[in-house]
Structure formats: structure tokens, C-alpha cells
C-alpha positions in Angstrom: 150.5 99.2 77.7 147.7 101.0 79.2 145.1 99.5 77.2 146.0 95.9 77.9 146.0 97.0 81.9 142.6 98.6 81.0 141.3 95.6 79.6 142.7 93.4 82.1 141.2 95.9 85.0 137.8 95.6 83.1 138.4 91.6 83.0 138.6 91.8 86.5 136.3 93.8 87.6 133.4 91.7 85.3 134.8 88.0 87.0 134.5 89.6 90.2 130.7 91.3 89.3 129.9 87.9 88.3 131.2 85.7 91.4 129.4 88.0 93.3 125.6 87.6 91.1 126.4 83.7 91.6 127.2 83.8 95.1 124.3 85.7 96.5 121.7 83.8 93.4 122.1 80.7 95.8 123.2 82.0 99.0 122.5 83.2 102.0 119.6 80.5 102.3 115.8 82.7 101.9 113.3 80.7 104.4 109.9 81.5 104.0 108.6 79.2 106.7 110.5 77.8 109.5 110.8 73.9 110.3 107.6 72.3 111.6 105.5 75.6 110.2 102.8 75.6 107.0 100.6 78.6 105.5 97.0 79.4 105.0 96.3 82.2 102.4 93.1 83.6 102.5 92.2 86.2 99.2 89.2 86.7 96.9 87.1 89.6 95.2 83.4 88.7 95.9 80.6 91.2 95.5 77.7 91.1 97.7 74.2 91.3 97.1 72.9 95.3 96.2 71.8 97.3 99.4 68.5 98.6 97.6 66.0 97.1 95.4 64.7 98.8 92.0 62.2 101.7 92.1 59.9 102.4 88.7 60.0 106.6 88.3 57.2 108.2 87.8 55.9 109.8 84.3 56.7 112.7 85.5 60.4 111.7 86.3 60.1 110.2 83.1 58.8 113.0 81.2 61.7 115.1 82.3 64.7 113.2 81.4 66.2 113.2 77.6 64.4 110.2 75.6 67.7 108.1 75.9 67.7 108.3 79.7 64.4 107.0 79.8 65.0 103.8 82.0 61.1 103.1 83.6 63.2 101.4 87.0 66.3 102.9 88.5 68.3 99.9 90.9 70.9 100.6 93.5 74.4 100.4 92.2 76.2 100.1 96.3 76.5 96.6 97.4 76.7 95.0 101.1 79.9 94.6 102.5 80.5 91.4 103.3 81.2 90.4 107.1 83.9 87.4 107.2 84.9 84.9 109.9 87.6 82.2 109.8 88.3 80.0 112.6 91.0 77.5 113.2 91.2 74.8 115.8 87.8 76.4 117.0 89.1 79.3 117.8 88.6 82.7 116.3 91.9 84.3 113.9 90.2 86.5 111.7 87.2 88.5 111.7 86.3 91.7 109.6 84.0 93.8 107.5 85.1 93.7 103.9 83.7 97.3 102.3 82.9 97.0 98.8 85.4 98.6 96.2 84.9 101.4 93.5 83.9 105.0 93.6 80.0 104.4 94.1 80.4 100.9 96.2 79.5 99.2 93.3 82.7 96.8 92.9 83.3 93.8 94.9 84.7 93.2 98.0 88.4 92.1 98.0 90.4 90.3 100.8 94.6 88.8 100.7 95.5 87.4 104.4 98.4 85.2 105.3 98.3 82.8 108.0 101.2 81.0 109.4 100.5 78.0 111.3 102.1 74.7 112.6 101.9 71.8 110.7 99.5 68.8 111.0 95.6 68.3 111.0 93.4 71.3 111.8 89.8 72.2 111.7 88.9 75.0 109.5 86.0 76.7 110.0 84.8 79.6 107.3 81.5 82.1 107.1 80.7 84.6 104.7 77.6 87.0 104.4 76.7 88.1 101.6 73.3 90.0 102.2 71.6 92.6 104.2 71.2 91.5 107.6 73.3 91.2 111.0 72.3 87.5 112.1 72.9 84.2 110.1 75.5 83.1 107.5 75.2 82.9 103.7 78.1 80.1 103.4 79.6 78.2 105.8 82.3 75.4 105.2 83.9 73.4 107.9 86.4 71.1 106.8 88.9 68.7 108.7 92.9 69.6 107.1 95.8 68.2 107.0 99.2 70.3 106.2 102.7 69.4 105.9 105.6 71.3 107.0 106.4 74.2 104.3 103.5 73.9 102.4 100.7 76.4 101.7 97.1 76.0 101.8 94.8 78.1 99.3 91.4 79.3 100.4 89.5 80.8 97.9 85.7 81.5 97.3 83.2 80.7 94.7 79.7 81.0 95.1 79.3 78.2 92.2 81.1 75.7 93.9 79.2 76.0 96.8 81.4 78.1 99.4 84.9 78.4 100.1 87.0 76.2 97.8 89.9 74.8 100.0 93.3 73.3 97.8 97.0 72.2 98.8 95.4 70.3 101.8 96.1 66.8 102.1 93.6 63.9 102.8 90.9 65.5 105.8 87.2 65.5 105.6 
């Protein structure tokens, strides 16, 4: 008698465990966005140009280090941070000073911003430098976009293609 209650308990108790994992797997309703809005997300790992140039050592420098060290030019490992700005609608949202990653400043800069916006056509405006200097713009990409409601736009960078690659726009210019 008390094992068939047991087993009937346990019966229970797994039905009601799994009403529960069904009820909340579609329920209450997760919105990322609400009605009308879109997304912009930002995010890559560039490294800038190195901050010094190569040096040749002396023989004497030379002369002093093991034979296997014997490089004739030591280079600068640190890299420039990169200065970033992002514009939309002609007007400023982000603006920063990526630092370069890695114990000697060596690795590249890396950046992951989410931007909510409404939906519809927007000018997107993009600079990135990439060298030593405090005026001027490496790449620049201005584009014309237009978003839906919920969906997300991609901005990513690759010095290959030219600039910042822009994807889940639609149409624009």
C-alpha cells in the first residue's frame, strides 16, 4: 500500500514538474524590443597601427646579448588606441577611446555596444582612427538605413572591405 501511494506521489509530483517546464518554456511573453523599436549593435576587435617605429641596436647591444637574441632591429610591440565616433540622425551617441588589449598593449582594441532605436530610415555616420595623431579620420562611412520594427542592425569593421561593414539594413544608400 505504501509503495503504490509512493509511486503515485512521485507520478504527481513529475506531471506537475513538467506542466510547470512547459508553462513558463512559452510563457510569460520575453520582449527584447518594444513595438515601433529596432537595434544597432556596434562590436569589433581591431588593432591599431604600433605607437613606435623599429630601432637597429648597436654592435655593442648586439655584442652583449646571447647569439639567439641577436635581432639587428627591435620594433614597438604597444599599439594606438583607437578613438571612435558614431553618429546617428547627425547627432553624436557614442564617442570613446578604445585602449588596446593584452599585458604589453600589444592586442587589439575591442568594442560590444547596443543601441536601441526607433524604427525607420536613419543616417549613420561612423569614424575610426587608427594611427598616431589627434586630427583626421582613418575610415569614415556614412550610409543612409532603413530598419524595421524588432529587427537588428550589425556594424562591424574590416579594414579589407574598406571601413565599417553595415548588415540587416534594408534598402538605403
Amino acid at each position: 500500500m505504501k509503495r503504490a501511494f509512493r509511486i503515485i506521489a512521485q507520478g504527481v509530483v513529475y506531471c506537475a514538474f513538467a506542466v510547470l517546464v512547459g508553462y513558463f518554456s512559452a510563457a510569460p511573453a520575453y520582449r527584447l524590443l518594444d513595438d515601433g523599436e529596432a537595434q544597432i549593435k556596434l562590436s569589433f576587435a581591431y588593432g591599431g597601427k604600433p605607437v613606435g617605429g623599429c630601432r637597429d641596436r648597436s654592435a655593442a647591444e648586439l655584442e652583449a646579448l646571447a647569439p639567439n637574441m641577436r635581432k639587428a632591429q627591435v620594433c614597438s610591440r604597444e599599439r594606438v588606441p583607437l578613438a571612435i565616433e558614431f553618429e546617428l540622425d547627425d547627432k553624436m551617441i557614442y564617442k570613446n577611446v578604445l585602449p588596446p588589449s593584452g599585458i604589453h598593449g600589444d592586442g587589439p582594441s575591442r568594442m560590444y555596444e547596443k543601441f536601441v532605436i526607433g524604427a525607420g530610415e536613419h543616417k549613420v555616420g561612423l569614424r575610426l582612427r587608427t594611427t598616431v595623431r589627434d586630427q583626421g579620420w582613418d575610415y569614415i562611412t556614412r550610409r543612409i538605413v532603413r530598419v524595421d520594427a524588432g529587427d537588428n542592425l550589425a556594424i562591424d569593421f574590416d579594414p579589407v572591405a574598406g571601413g565599417f561593414v553595415i548588415s540587416g539594413a534594408k534598402g538605403g544608400g
